[in-house]
VOGU-3710 file (C-alpha; in Angstrom, 3 decimals, decimal comma):
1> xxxxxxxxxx> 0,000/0,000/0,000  0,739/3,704/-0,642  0,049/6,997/-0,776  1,315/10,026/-2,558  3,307/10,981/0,382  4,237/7,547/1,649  5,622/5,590/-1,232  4,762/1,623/-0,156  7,373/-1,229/-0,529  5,374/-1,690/-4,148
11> xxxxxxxxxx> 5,357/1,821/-5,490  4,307/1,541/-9,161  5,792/5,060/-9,721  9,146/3,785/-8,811  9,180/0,484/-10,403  7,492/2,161/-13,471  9,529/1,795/-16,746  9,685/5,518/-18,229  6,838/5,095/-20,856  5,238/2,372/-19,360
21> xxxxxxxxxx> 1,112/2,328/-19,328  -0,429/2,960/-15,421  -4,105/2,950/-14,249  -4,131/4,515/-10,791  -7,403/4,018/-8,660  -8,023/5,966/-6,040  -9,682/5,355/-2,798  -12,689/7,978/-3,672  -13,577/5,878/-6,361  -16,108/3,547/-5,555
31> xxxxxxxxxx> -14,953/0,926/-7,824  -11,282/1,265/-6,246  -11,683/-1,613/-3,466  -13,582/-4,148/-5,365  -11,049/-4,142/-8,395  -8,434/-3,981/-6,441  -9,937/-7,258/-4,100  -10,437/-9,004/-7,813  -6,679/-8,046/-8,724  -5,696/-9,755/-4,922
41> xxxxxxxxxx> -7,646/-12,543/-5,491  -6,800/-13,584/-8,900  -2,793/-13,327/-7,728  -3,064/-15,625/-5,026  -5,063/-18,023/-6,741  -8,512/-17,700/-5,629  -10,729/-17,276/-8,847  -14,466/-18,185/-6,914  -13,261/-14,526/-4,158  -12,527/-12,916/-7,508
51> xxxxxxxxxx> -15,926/-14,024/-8,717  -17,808/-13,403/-5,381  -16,145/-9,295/-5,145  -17,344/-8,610/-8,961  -20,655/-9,665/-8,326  -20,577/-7,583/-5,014  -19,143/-4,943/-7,646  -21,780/-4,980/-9,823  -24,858/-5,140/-7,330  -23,218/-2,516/-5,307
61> xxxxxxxxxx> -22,217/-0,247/-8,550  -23,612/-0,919/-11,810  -27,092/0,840/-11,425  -25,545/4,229/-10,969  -22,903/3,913/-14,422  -26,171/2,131/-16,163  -28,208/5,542/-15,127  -24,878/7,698/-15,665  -22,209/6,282/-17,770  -18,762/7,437/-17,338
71> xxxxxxxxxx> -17,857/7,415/-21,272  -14,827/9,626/-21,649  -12,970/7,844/-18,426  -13,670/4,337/-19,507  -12,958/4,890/-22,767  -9,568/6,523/-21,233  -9,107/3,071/-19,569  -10,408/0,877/-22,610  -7,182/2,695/-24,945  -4,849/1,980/-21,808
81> xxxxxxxxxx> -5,883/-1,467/-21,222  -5,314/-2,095/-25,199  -2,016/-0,646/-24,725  -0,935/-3,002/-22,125  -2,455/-6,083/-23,963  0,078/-4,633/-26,786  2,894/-4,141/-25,001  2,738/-7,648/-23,617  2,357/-9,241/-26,335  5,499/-7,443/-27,662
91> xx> 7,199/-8,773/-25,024  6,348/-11,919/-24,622
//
């Protein structure tokens, strides 16, 4: 964990190649603690917590994007997210 003033042992700024893609979430989002719960559970090998949080997710938070879609930040974080299948890709 970190914050802007209190770099964590796994600061992504630091470890951060110098164009490398980020996606920051931050704690006022209210999307922030289930994605990053999905992201936790996925790496230690628990797919069925992953599962169980995005349903949470989605009962919790889809009726307000469904009412009021967020278009120009998702679409922000769709061209990101192709940009780090890319790079990947290329690396791999």
């Amino acid at each position: 964990m970190s914050t802007k003033d209190n770099p964590g042992r796994f600061d992504c700024y630091a470890a951060a190649r110098p164009d490398e893609e980020m996606f920051v979430l931050l704690e006022r989002d209210q999307l922030a603690p289930f994605l990053v719960s999905i992201w936790s559970s996925v790496r230690i090998g628990d797919p069925e917590a992953a599962r169980a949080m995005f349903e949470a997710m989605l009962q919790k938070c889809a009726v307000r994007y469904m009412a009021e879609p967020d278009v120009d930040k998702a679409k922000e974080a769709l061209d990101c997210a192709a940009r780090m299948f890319q790079a990947q890709e290329e690396a791999a």
